[in-house]
Each structure stands twice: as C-alpha cells, then as structure tokens.
N, CA, C and O atoms as a Maestro MAE file, in Angstrom:
{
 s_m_m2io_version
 :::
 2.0.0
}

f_m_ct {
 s_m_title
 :::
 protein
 m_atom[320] {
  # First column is atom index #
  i_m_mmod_type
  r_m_x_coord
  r_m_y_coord
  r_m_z_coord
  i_m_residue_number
  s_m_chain_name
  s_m_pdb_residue_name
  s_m_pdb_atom_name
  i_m_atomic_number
  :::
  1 25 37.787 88.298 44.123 1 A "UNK " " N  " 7
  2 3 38.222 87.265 43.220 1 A "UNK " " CA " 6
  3 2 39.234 86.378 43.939 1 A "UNK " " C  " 6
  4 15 40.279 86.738 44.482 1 A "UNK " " O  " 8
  5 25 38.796 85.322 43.854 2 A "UNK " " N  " 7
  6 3 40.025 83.932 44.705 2 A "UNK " " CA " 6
  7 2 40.728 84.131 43.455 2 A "UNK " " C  " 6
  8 15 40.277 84.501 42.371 2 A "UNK " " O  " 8
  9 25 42.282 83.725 43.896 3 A "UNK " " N  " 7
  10 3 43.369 83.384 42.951 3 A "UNK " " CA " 6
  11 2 43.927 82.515 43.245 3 A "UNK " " C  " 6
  12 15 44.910 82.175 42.587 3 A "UNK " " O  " 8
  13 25 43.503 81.794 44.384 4 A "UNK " " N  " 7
  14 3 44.544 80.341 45.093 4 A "UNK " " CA " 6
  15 2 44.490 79.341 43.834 4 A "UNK " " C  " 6
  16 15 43.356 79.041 43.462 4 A "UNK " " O  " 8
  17 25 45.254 78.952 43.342 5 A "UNK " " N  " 7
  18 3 45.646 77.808 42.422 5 A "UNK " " CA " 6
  19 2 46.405 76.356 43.142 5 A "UNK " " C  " 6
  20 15 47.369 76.560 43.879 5 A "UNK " " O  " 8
  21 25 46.115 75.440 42.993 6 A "UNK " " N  " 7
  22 3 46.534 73.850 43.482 6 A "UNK " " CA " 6
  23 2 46.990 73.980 45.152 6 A "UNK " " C  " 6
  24 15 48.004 73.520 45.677 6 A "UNK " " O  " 8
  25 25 46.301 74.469 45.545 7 A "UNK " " N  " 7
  26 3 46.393 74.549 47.392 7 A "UNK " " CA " 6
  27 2 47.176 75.765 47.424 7 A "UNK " " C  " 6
  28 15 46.663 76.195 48.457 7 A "UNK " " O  " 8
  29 25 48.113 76.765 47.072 8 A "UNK " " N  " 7
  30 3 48.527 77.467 46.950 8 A "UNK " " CA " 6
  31 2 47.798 78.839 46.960 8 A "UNK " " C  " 6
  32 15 46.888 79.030 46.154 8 A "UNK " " O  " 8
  33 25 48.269 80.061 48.086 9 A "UNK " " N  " 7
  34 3 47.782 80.990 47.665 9 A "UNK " " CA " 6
  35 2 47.072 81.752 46.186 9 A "UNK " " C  " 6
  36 15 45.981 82.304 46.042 9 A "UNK " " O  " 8
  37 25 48.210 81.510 45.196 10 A "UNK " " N  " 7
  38 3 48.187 82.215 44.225 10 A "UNK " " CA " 6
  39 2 48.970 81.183 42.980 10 A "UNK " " C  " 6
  40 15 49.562 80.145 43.276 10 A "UNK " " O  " 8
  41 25 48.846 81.655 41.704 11 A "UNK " " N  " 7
  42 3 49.562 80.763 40.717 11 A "UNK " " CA " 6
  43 2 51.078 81.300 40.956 11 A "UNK " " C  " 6
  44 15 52.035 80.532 40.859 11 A "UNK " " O  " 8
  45 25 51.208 82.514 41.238 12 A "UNK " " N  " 7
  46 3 52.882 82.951 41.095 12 A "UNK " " CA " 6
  47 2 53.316 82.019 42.113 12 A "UNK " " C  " 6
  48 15 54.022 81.044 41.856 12 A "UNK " " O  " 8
  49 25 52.754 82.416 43.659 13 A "UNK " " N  " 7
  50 3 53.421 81.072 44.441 13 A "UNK " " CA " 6
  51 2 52.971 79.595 44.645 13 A "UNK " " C  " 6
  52 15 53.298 79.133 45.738 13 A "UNK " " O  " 8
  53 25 52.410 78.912 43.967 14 A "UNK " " N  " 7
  54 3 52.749 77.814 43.237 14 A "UNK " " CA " 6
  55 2 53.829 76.973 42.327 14 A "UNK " " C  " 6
  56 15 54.344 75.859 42.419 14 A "UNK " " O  " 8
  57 25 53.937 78.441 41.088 15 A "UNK " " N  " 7
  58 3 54.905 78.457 39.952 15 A "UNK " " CA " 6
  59 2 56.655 78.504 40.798 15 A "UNK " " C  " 6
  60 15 57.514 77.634 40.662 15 A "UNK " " O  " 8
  61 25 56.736 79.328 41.343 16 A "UNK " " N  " 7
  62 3 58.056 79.834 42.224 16 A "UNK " " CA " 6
  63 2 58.374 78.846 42.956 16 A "UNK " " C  " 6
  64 15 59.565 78.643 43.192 16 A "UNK " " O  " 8
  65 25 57.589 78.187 43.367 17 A "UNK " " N  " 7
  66 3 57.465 76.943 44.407 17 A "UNK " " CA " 6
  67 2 58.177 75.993 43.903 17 A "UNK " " C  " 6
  68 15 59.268 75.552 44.265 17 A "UNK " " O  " 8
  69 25 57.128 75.537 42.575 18 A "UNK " " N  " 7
  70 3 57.604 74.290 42.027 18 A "UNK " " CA " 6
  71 2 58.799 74.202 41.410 18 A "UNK " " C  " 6
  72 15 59.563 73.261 41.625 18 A "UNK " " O  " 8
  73 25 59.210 75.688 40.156 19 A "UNK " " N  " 7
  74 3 60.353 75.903 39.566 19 A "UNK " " CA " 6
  75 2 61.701 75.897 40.589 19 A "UNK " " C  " 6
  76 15 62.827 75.442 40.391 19 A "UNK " " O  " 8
  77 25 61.166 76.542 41.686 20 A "UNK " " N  " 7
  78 3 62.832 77.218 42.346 20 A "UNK " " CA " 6
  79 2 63.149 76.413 43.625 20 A "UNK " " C  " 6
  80 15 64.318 76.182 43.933 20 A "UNK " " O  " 8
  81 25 61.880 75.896 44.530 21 A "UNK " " N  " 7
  82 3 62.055 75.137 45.466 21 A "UNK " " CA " 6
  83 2 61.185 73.516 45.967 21 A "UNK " " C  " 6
  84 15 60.775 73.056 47.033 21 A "UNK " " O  " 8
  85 25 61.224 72.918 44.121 22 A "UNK " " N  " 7
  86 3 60.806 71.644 44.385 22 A "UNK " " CA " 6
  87 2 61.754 70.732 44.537 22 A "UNK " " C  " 6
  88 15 62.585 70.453 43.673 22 A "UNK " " O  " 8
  89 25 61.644 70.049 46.028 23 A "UNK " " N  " 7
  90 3 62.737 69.395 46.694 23 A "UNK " " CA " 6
  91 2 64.129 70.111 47.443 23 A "UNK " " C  " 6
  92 15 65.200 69.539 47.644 23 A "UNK " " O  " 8
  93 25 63.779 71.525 47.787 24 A "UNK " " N  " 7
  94 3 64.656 72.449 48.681 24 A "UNK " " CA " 6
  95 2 64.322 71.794 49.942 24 A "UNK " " C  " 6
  96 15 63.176 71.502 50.285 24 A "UNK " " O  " 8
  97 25 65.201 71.617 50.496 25 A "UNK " " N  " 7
  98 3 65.280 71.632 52.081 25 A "UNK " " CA " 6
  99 2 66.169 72.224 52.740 25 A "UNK " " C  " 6
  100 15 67.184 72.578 52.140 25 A "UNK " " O  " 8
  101 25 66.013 72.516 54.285 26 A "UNK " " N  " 7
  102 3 66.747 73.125 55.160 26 A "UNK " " CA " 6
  103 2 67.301 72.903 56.322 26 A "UNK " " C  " 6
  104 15 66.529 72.440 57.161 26 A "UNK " " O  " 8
  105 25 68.497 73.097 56.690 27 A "UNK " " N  " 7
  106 3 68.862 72.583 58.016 27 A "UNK " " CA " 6
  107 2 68.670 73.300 58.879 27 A "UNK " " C  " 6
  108 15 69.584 73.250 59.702 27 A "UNK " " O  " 8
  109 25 67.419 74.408 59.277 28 A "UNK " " N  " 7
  110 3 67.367 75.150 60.130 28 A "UNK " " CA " 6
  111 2 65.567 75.483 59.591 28 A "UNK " " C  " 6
  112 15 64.915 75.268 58.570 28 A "UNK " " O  " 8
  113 25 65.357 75.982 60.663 29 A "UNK " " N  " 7
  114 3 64.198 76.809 60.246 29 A "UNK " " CA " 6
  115 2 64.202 78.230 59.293 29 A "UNK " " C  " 6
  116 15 65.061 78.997 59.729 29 A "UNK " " O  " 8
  117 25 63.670 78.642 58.425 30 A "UNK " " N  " 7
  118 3 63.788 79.828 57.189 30 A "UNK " " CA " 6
  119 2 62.145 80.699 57.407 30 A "UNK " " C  " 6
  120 15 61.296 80.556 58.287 30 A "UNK " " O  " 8
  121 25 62.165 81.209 56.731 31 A "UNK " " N  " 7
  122 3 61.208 81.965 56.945 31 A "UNK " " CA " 6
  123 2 61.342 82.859 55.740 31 A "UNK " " C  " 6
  124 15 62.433 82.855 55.169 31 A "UNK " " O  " 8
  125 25 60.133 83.815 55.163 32 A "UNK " " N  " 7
  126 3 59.645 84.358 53.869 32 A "UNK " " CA " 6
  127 2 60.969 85.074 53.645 32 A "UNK " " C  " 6
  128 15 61.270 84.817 52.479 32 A "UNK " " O  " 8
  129 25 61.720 85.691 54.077 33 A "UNK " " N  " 7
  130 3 62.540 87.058 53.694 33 A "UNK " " CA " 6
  131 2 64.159 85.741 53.160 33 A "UNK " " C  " 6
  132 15 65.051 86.049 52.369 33 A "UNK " " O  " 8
  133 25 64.078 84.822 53.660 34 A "UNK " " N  " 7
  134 3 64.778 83.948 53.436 34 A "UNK " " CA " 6
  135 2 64.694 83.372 52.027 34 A "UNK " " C  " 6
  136 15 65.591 83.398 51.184 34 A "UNK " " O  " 8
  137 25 63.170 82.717 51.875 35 A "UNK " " N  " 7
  138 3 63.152 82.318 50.857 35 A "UNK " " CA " 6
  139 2 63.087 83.454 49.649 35 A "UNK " " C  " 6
  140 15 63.343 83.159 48.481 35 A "UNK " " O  " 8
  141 25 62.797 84.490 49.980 36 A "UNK " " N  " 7
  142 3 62.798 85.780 48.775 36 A "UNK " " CA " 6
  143 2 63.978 85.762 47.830 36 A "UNK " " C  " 6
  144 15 64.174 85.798 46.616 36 A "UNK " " O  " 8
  145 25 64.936 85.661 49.380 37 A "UNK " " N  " 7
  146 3 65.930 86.205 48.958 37 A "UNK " " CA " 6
  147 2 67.266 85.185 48.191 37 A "UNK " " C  " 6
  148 15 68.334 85.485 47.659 37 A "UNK " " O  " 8
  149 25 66.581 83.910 48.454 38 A "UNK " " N  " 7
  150 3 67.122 83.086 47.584 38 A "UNK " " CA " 6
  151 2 66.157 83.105 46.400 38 A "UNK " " C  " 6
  152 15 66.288 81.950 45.994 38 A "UNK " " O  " 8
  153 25 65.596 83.473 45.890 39 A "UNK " " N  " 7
  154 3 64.816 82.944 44.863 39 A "UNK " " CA " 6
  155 2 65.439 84.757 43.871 39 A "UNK " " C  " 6
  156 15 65.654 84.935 42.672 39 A "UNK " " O  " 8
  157 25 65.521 85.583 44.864 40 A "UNK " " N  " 7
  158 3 66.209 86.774 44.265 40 A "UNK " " CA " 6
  159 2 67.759 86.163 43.314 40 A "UNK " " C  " 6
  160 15 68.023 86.296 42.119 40 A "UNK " " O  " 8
  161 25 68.298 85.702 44.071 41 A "UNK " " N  " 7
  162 3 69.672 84.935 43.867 41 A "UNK " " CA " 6
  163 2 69.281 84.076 42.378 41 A "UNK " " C  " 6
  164 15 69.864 84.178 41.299 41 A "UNK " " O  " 8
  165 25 68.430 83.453 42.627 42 A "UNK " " N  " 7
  166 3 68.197 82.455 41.491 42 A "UNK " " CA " 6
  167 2 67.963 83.555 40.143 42 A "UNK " " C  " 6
  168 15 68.758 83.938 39.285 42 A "UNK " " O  " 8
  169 25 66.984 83.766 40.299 43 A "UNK " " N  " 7
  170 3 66.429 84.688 39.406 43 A "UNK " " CA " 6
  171 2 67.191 85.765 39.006 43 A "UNK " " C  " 6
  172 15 66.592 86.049 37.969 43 A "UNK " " O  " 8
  173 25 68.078 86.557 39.092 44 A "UNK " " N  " 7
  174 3 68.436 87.707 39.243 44 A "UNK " " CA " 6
  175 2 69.670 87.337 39.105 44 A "UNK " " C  " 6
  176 15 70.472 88.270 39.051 44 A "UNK " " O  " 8
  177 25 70.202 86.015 39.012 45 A "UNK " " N  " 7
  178 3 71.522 85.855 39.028 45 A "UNK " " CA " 6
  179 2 72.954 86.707 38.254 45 A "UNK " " C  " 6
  180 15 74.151 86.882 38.477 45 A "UNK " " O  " 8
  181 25 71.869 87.083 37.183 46 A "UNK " " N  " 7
  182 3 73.010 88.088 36.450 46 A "UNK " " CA " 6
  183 2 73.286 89.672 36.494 46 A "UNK " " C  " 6
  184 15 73.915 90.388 35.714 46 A "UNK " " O  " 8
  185 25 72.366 90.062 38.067 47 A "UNK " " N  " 7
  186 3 72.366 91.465 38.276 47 A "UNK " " CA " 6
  187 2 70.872 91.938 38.563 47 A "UNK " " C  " 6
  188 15 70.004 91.978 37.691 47 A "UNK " " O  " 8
  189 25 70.690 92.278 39.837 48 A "UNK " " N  " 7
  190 3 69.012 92.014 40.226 48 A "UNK " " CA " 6
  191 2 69.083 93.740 39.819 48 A "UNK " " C  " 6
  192 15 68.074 94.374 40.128 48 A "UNK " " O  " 8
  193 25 70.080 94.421 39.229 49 A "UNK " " N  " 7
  194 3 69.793 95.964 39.068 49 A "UNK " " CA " 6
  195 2 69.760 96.026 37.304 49 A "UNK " " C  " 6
  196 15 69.914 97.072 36.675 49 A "UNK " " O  " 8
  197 25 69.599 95.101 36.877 50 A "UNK " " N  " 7
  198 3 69.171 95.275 35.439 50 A "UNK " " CA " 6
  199 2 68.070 96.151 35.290 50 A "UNK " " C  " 6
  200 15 67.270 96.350 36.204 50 A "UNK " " O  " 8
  201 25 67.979 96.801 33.928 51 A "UNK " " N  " 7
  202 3 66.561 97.480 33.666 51 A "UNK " " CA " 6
  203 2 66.295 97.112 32.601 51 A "UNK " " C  " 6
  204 15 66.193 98.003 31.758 51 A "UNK " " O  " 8
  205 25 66.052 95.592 32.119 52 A "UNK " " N  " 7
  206 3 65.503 95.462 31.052 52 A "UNK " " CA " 6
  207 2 64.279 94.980 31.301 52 A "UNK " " C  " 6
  208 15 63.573 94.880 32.304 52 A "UNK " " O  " 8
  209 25 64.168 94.664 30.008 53 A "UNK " " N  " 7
  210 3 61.790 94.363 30.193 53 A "UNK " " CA " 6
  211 2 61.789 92.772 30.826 53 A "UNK " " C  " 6
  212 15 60.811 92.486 31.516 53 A "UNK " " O  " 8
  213 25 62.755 91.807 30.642 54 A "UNK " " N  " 7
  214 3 62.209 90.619 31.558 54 A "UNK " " CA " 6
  215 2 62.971 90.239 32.791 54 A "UNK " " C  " 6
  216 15 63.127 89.085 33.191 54 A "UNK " " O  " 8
  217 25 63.623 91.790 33.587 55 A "UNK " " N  " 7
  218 3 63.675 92.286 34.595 55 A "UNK " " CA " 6
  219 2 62.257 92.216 35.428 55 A "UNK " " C  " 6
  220 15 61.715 91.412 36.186 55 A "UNK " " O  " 8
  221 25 61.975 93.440 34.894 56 A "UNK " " N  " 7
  222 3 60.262 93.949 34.924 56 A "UNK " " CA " 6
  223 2 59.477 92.713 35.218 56 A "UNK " " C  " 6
  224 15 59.024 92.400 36.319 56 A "UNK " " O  " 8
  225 25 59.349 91.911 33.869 57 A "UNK " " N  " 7
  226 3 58.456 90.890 34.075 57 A "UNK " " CA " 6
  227 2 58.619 90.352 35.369 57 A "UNK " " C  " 6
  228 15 57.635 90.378 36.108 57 A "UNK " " O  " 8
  229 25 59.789 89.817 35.825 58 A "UNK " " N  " 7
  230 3 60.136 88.738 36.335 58 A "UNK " " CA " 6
  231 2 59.987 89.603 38.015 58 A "UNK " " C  " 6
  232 15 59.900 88.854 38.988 58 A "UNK " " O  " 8
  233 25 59.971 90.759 38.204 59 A "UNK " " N  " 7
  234 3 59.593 91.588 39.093 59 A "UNK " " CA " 6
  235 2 57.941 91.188 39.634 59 A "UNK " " C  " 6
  236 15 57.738 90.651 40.724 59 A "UNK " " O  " 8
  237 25 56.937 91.522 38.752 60 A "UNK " " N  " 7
  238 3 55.841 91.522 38.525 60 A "UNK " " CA " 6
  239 2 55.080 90.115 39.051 60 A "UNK " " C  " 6
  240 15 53.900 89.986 39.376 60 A "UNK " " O  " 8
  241 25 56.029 89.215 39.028 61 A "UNK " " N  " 7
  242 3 55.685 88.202 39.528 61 A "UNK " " CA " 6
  243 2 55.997 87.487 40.625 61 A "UNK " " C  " 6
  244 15 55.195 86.653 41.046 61 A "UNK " " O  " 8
  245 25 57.593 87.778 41.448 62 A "UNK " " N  " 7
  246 3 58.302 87.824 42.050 62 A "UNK " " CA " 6
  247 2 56.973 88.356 43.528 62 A "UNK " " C  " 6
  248 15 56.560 87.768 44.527 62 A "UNK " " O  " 8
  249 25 56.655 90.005 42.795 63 A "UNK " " N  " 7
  250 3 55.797 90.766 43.674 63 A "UNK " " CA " 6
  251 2 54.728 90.216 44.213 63 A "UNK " " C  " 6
  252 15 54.236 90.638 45.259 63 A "UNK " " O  " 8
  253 25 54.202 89.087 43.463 64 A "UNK " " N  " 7
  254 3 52.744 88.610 44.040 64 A "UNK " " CA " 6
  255 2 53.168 87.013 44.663 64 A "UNK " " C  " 6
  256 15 52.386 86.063 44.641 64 A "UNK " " O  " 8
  257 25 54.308 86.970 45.106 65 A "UNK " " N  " 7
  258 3 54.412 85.196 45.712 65 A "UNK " " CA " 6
  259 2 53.909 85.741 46.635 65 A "UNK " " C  " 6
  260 15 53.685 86.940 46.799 65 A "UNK " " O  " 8
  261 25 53.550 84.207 47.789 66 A "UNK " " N  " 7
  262 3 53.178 84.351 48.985 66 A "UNK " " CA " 6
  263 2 55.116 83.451 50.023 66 A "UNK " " C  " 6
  264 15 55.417 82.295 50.321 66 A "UNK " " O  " 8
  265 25 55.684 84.508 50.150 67 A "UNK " " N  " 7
  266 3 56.908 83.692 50.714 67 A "UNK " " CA " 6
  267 2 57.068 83.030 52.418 67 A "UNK " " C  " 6
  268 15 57.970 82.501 53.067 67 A "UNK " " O  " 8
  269 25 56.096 83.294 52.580 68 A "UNK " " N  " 7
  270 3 55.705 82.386 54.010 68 A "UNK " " CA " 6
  271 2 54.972 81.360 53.837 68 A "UNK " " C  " 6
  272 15 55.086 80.549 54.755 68 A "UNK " " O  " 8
  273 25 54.266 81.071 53.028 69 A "UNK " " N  " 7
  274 3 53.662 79.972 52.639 69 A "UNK " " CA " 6
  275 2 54.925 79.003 52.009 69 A "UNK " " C  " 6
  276 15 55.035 77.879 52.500 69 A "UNK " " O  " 8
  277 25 55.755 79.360 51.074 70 A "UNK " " N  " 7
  278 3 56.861 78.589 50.488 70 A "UNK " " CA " 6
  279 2 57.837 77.757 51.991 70 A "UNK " " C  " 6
  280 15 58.120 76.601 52.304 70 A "UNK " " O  " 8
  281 25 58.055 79.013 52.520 71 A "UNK " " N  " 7
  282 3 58.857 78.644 53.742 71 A "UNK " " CA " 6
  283 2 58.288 77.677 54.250 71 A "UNK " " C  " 6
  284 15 58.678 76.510 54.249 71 A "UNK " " O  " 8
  285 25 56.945 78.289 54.900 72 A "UNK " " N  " 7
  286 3 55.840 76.406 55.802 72 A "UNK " " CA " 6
  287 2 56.618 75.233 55.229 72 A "UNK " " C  " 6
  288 15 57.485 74.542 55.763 72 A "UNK " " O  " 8
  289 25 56.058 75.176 53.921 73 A "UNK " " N  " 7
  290 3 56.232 74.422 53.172 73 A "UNK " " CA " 6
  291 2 57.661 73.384 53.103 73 A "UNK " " C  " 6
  292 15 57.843 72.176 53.257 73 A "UNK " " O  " 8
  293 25 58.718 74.805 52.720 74 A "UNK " " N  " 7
  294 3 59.898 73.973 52.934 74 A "UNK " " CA " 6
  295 2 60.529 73.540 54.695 74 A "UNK " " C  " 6
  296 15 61.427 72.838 55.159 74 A "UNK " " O  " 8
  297 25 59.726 74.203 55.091 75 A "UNK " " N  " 7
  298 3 60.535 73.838 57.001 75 A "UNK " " CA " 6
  299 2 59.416 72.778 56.598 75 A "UNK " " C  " 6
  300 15 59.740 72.156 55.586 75 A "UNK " " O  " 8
  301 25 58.358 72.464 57.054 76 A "UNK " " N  " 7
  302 3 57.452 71.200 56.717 76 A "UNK " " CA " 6
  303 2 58.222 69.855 55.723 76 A "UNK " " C  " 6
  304 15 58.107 68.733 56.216 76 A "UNK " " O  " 8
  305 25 58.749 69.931 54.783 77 A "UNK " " N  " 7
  306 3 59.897 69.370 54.281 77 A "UNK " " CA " 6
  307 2 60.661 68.719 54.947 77 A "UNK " " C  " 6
  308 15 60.439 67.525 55.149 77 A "UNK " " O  " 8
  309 25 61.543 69.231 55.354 78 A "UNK " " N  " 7
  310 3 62.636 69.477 55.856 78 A "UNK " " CA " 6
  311 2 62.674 68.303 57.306 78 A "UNK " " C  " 6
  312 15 63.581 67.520 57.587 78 A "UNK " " O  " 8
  313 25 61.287 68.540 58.085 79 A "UNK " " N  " 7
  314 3 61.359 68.494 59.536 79 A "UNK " " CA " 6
  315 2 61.061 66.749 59.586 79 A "UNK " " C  " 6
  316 15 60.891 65.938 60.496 79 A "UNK " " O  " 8
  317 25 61.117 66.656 57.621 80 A "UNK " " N  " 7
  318 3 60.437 64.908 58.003 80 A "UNK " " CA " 6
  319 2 61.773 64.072 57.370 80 A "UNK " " C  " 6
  320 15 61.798 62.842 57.391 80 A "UNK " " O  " 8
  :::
 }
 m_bond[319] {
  # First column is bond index #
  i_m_from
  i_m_to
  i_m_order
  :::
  1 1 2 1
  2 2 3 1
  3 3 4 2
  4 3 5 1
  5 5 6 1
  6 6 7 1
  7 7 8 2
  8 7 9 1
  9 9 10 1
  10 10 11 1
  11 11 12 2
  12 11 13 1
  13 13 14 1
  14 14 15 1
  15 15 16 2
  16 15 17 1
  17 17 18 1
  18 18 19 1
  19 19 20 2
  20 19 21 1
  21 21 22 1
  22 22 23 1
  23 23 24 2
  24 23 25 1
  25 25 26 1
  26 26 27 1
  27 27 28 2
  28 27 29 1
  29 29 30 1
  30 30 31 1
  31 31 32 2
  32 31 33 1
  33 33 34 1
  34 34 35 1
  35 35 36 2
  36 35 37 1
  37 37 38 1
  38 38 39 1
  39 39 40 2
  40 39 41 1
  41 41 42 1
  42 42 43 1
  43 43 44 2
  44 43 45 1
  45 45 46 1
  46 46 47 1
  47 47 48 2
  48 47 49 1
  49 49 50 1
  50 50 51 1
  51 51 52 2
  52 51 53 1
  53 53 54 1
  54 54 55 1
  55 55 56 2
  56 55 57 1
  57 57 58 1
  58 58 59 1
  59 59 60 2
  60 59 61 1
  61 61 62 1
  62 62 63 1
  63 63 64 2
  64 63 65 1
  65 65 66 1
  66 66 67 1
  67 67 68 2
  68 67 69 1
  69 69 70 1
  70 70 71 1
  71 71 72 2
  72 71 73 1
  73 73 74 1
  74 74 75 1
  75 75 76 2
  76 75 77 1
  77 77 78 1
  78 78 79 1
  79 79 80 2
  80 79 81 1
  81 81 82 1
  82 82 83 1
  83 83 84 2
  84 83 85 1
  85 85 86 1
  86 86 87 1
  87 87 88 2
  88 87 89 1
  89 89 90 1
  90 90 91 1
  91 91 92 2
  92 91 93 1
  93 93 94 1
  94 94 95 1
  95 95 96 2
  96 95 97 1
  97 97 98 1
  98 98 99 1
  99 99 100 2
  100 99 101 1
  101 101 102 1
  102 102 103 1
  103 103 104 2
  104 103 105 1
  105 105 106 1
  106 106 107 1
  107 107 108 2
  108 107 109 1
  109 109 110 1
  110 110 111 1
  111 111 112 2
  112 111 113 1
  113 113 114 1
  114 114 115 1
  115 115 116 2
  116 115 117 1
  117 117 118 1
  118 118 119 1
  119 119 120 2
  120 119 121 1
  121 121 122 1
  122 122 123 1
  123 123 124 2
  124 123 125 1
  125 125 126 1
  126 126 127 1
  127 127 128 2
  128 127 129 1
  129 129 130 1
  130 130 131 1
  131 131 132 2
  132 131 133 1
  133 133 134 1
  134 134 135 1
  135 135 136 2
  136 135 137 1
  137 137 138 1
  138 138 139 1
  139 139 140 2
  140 139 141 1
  141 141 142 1
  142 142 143 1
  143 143 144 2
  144 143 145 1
  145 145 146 1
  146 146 147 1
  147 147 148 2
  148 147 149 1
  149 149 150 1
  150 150 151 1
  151 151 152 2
  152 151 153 1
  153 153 154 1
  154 154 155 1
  155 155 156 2
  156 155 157 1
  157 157 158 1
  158 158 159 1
  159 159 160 2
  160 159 161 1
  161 161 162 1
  162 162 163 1
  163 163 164 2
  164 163 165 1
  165 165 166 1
  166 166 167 1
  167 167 168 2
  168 167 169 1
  169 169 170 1
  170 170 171 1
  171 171 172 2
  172 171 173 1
  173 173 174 1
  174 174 175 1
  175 175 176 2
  176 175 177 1
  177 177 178 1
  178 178 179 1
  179 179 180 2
  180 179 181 1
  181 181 182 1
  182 182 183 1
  183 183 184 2
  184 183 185 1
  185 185 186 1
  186 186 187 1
  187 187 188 2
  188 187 189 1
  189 189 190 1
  190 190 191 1
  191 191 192 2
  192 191 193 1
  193 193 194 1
  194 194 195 1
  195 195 196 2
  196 195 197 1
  197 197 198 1
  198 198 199 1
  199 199 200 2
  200 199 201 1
  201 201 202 1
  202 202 203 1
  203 203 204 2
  204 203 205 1
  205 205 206 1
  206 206 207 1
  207 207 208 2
  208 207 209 1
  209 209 210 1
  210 210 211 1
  211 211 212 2
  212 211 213 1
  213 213 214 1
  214 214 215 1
  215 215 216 2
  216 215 217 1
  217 217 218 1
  218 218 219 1
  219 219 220 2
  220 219 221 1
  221 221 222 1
  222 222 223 1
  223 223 224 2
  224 223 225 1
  225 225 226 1
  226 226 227 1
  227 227 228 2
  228 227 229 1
  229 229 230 1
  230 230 231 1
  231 231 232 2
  232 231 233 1
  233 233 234 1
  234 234 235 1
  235 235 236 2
  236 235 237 1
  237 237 238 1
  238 238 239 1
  239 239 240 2
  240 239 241 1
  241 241 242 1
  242 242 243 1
  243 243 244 2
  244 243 245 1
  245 245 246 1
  246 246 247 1
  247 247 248 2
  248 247 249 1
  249 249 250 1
  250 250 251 1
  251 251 252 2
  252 251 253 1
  253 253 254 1
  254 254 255 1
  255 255 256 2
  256 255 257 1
  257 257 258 1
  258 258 259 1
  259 259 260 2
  260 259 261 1
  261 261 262 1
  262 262 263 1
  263 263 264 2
  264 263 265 1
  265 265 266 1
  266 266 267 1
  267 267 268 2
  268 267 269 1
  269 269 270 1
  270 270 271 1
  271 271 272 2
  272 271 273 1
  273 273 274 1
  274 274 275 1
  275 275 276 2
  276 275 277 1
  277 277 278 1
  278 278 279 1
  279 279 280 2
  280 279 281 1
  281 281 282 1
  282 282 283 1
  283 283 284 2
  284 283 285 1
  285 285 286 1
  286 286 287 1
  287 287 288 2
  288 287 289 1
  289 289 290 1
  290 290 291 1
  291 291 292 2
  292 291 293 1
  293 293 294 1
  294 294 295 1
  295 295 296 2
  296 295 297 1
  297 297 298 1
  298 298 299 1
  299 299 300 2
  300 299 301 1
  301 301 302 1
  302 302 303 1
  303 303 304 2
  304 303 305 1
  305 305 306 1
  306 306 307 1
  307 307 308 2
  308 307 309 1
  309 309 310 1
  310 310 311 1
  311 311 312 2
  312 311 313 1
  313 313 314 1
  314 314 315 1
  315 315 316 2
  316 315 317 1
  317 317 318 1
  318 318 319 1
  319 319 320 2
  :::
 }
}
C-alpha cells in the first residue's frame, strides 16, 4: 500500500511539515534527529513524559514522520 500524500512520503510527514516547519529555516545544515527533536520540543512542550491519551496519540504519529525528508526539505530552504 503507497501512503505518500502531496509529494511527501506519508500524510504524518506532510502534516508535521506543514504545521511545525512551514517556513523554518536554518543557518547550518540539520538533519532528521534534529528536526525530531525540535518538533519533540514543539509538541511535547508541556512534558514529553506525560501519560495521557493525546500523549499517545500524538506519539503515534510523531512515529510514522519521515524526518530526513523534512530536513532535505528545510536545508533545501534554507540554501536559497
């Protein structure tokens, strides 16, 4: 089953894309563990050790980005 949605691997990294890093740029080159881990920051802002249910959710979806593709994307950005 394809799941790539609007050039994008997948709809989660599409969605993550557009919500958390439409119009991010960088003064350096970044890479997936980079962008995770800001989007952890975003998301999670009030305690990424919560255990409530839209913890979970927000886990569940988190789990299926593609974060090297985001990165391309934003160093591609960035480099123009």
């Amino acid at each position: 089953m394809s799941n790539s949605y609007n050039g994008w691997t997948n709809y989660e990294t599409w969605k993550i894309a557009l919500e958390l890093f439409d119009g991010f740029t960088a003064d350096h080159d970044i890479d997936g563990a980079y962008v995770e881990a800001v989007a952890d920051e975003l998301v999670f802002i009030d305690g990424y050790n919560c255990a409530d249910y839209s913890h979970s959710l927000a886990q569940i979806v988190l789990d299926q980005v593609n974060w090297d593709e985001i990165a391309d994307a934003i160093n591609e950005r960035s480099a123009n």
